[in-house]
C-alpha positions, 0 to 999 in steps of 0.5 A: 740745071745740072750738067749732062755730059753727052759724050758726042756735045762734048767731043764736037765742043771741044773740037770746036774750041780747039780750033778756036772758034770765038765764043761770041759776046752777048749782047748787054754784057757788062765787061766792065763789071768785076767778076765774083771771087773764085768765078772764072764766067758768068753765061746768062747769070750763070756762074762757071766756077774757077774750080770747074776750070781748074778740074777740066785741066786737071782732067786732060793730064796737061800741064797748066798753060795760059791757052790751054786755060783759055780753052777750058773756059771757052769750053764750059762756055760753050756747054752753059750755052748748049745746056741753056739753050736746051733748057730753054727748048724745053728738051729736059722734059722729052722721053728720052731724056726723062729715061736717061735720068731715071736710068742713072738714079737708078744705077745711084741707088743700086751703087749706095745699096751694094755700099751699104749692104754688100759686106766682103769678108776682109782678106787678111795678111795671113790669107795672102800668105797662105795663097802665096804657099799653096800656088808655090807648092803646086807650081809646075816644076818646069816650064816647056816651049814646043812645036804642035802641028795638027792634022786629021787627015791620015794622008796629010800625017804620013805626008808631012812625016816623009817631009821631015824624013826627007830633011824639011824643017819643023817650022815649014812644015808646021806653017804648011799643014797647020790650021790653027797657030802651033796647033792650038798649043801656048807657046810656053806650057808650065807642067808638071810630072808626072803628068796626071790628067787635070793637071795638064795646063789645059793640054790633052794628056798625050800631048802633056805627056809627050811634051815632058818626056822629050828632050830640047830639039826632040821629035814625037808623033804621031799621037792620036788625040780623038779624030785628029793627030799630033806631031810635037817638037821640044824646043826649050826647057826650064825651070819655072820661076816663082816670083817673091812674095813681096813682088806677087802679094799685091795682085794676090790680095787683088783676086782674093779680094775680087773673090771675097766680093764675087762670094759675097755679092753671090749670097745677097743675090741668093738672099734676096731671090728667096725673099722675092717671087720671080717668074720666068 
């Protein structure tokens, strides 16, 4: 019988042995009779291989310690005697366990299918490269950090306005009327000018062009954006930094690679869809 890692058997089992609950001796073993090369037990005939040990530990990312040994073995005892025991009982043949089987052959065979027939067009040096130069040439000159607060209520706008007249600072008064963290803006925001509507980071393009045409410590407000108004303050300003080639062509590879897959797991759907009757 093959072994069915069942995440719950697994935890209790380990916790069982971590506490050092004994595997009982059975009776009629043989402790005098030398085990197989290369077999670390024998369970009911069952051999569990020095290498299943081995893996165990290798797994748990620890170093290689006599009781930590000790406790991978006992583990695997424990779930050859479950596992047996449950075979024993019959249980392999229940329903649900019968479409939990059928459920994993089926993701096997859809896995070695996309293997097989699922072919990506490869992503080349020069495609890396030439991703690198347009997102560098396209790059927001400058990166800024401000203040939002915002409001519907007119009341509230001309409210909060006296309030930093009268001295309050940006800050307090964005904690006190503010619904939504900064107004819902990043805090850092790369932009670049002149501001043209999408190419705004995702701001609204008053804010955006609001943002850009102020000075570090700069108020200015309000804007109006559709049923709510804005109130912005420029905290910093700076130049955007592009990392190197060496140091971004490696993720870059990684999302032109991811999209060559989307791309090409997208036209075998689409083929087989035209080759299939489907009712919806």
């Amino acid at each position: 019988m093959k072994k069915h890692h069942i995440s719950i058997v697994s935890t209790l089992i380990a916790l069982a042995c971590a506490c050092g609950a004994p595997i009982a001796r059975a009776a009629g073993t043989k402790t005098e009779t030398p085990l197989p090369q290369g077999v670390e037990a024998v369970v009911n005939d069952t051999p569990i291989a020095r290498s299943d040990v081995d893996g165990m530990i290798e797994a748990s990312g620890h170093a290689v310690t006599p009781a930590l040994r000790a406790q991978a073995k006992r583990e695997l005892i424990a779930r050859q005697l479950l596992e047996q025991a449950a075979e024993k009982a019959n249980y392999g043949s229940r329903p649900e366990v019968n479409r939990v089987v059928m459920r994993a052959r089926t993701v096997a065979a859809t896995d070695l299918y996309l293997r097989d027939n699922l072919h990506p067009q490869a992503v080349t040096d020069a495609d890396v490269k030439a991703r690198y130069d347009h997102i560098v040439a396209n790059a927001a000159q400058f990166e800024y950090r401000a203040e939002v607060i915002a409001v519907a209520d007119p009341a509230e706008v001309n409210a909060l306005i006296a309030e930093l007249k009268q001295g309050a600072t940006f800050d307090a008064v964005a904690k006190k009327y503010n619904t939504t963290p900064n107004g819902g803006v990043a805090q850092w925001v790369e932009l670049r000018t002149p501001v043209a509507e999408g190419n705004t980071g995702g701001l609204p393009t008053p804010i955006a062009q609001a943002i850009t045409s102020l000075q570090p410590g700069a108020v200015a407000g309000p804007i109006r954006i559709g049923n709510a108004f804005a109130i912005v303050k420029l905290d910093e300003k700076r130049p955007t930094a592009v990392p190197t080639f060496d140091a971004a062509k490696k993720v870059l590879r990684q999302q032109l690679e991811a999209q060559a897959q989307q791309r090409a797991m997208t036209a075998l759907v689409d083929k087989l869809a035209a080759q299939a009757t489907i009712q919806q």
